[in-house]
C-alpha positions in Angstrom: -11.1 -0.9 22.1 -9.6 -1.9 25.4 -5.7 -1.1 24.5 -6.3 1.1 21.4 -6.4 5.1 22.7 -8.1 6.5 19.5 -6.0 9.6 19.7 -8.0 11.6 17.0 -6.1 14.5 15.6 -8.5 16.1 13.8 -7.5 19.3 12.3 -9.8 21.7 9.9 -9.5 24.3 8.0 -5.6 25.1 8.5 -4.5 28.5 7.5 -6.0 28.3 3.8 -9.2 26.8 4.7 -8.9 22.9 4.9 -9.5 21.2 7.3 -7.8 17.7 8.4 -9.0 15.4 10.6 -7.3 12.9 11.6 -8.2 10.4 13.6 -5.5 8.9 15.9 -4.4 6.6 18.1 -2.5 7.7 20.8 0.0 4.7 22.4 2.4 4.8 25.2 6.1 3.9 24.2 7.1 0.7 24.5 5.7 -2.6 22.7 2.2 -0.4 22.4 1.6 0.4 18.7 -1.7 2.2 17.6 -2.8 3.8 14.1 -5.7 5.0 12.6 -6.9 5.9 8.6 -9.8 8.3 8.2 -11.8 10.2 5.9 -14.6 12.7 6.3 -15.5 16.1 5.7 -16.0 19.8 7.4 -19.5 20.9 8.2 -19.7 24.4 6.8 -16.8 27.2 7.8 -17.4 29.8 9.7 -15.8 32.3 6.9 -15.2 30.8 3.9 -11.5 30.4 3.1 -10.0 32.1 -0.5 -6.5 33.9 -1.4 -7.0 36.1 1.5 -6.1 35.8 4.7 -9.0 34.9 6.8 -9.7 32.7 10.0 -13.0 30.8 11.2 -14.3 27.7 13.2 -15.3 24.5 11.7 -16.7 21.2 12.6 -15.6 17.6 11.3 -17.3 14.8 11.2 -15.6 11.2 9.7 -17.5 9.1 6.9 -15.0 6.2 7.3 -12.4 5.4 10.0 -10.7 2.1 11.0 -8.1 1.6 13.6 -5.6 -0.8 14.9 -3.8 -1.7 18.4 -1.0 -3.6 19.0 -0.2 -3.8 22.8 -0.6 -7.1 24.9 -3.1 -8.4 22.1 -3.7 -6.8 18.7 -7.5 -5.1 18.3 -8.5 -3.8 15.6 -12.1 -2.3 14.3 -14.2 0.4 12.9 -14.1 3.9 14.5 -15.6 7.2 14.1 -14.5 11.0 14.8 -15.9 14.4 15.7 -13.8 17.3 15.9 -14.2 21.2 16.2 -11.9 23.8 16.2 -10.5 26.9 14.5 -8.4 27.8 11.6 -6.1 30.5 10.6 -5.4 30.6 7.0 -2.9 32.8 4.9 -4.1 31.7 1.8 -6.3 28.6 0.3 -5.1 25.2 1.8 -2.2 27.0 3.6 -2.5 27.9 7.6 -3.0 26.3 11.0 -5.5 24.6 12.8 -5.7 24.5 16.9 -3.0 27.0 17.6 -0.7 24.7 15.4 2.3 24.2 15.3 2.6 25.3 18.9 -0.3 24.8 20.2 -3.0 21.7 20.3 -6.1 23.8 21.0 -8.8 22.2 18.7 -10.9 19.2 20.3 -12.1 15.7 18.6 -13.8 12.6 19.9 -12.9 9.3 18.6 -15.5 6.7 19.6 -14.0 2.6 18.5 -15.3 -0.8 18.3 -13.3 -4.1 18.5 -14.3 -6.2 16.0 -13.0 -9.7 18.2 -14.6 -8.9 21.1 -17.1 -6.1 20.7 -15.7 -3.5 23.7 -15.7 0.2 22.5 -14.2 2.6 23.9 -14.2 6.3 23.3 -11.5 8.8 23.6 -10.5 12.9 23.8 -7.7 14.7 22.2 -6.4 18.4 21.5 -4.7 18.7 18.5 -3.4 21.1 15.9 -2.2 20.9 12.3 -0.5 23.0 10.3 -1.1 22.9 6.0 0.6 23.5 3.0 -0.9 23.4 -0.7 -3.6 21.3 1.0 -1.4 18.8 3.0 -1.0 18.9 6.4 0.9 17.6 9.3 -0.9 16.5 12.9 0.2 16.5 16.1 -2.1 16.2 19.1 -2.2 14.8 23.1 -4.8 12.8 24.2 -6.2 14.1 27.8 -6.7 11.6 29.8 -2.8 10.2 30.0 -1.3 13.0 27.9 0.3 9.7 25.3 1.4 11.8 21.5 0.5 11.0 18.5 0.9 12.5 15.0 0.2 12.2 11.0 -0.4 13.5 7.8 -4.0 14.8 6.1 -4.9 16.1 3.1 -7.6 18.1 2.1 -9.8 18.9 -0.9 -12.1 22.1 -1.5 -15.9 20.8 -2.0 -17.5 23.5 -1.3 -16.7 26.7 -3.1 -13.4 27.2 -4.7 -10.2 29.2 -3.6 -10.7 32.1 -5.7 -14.9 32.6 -4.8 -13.9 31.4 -1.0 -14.4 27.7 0.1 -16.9 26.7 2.4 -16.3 23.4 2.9 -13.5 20.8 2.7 -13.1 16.8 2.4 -10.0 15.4 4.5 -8.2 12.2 4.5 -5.2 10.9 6.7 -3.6 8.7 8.9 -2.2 9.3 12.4 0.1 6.8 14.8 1.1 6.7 18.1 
């Protein structure tokens, strides 16, 4: 989308095993504007995530993902995400993601298609995220201009449970910039 920098903050398995992607927009300041509302789930974790502390990689991959522009003229369309990454979890749905809440190490795509005029553009980010009883909080660059972005996710255990160790994770969230 030709103004809309899909800043995709995707974030995984934070500290307790979930993982949160969430795809974003990344904007400059000024009368530039861009958000993005995702869903999607983990591929499976490295280590599954329980009451212990543990840490892994994971991979994320969005089921549904729309996003919106508002700069010199408004774009809007359908958009999709890939992320991988570590975790670092303290205990089920509780830990960090991408060296959060310092660092943005983790990596995600986010691919975009206007729906007014067809252009898609695609777009890189690092990001990290850092979760708490399941919900977490996103902050990420994108690298080609360095423009900030953040959110929130939320993430579910559907693979596994907390007390047998989860090995997968569902994830919802929005992210602006």
């Amino acid at each position: 989308m030709k103004g809309l920098k899909l800043f995709t903050i995707l974030g995984s398995v934070a500290a307790v095993g979930a993982i949160a992607i969430s795809p974003m927009t990344a904007g400059a300041a000024g009368a530039d504007a861009d958000a993005a509302a995702f869903a999607g789930a983990t591929g499976s974790l490295s280590n599954a995530i329980g009451l212990t502390p543990t840490s892994g990689n994971y991979t994320f991959n969005s089921s549904e993902c729309v996003a919106v522009s508002v700069d010199t003229d408004a774009e809007a369309g359908p958009c999709t995400i890939a992320a991988n990454g570590t975790y670092s979890s303290i205990s089920c749905g509780t830990g960090t993601t991408g060296g959060a809440p310092l660092g943005h190490t983790d990596s995600s795509t986010v691919s975009g298609t206007d729906l007014l005029t067809g252009a898609g553009e695609s777009t890189t980010t690092s990001y990290g995220i850092v979760f708490v009883a399941g919900v977490g909080v996103l902050e990420g660059v994108e690298n080609s201009d360095g423009d900030a972005g953040a959110g929130v996710v939320d993430i579910l255990p559907t693979g596994g449970d907390c007390v047998n160790g989860v090995t997968q994770f569902t994830a919802a969230g929005v992210v602006a910039a």
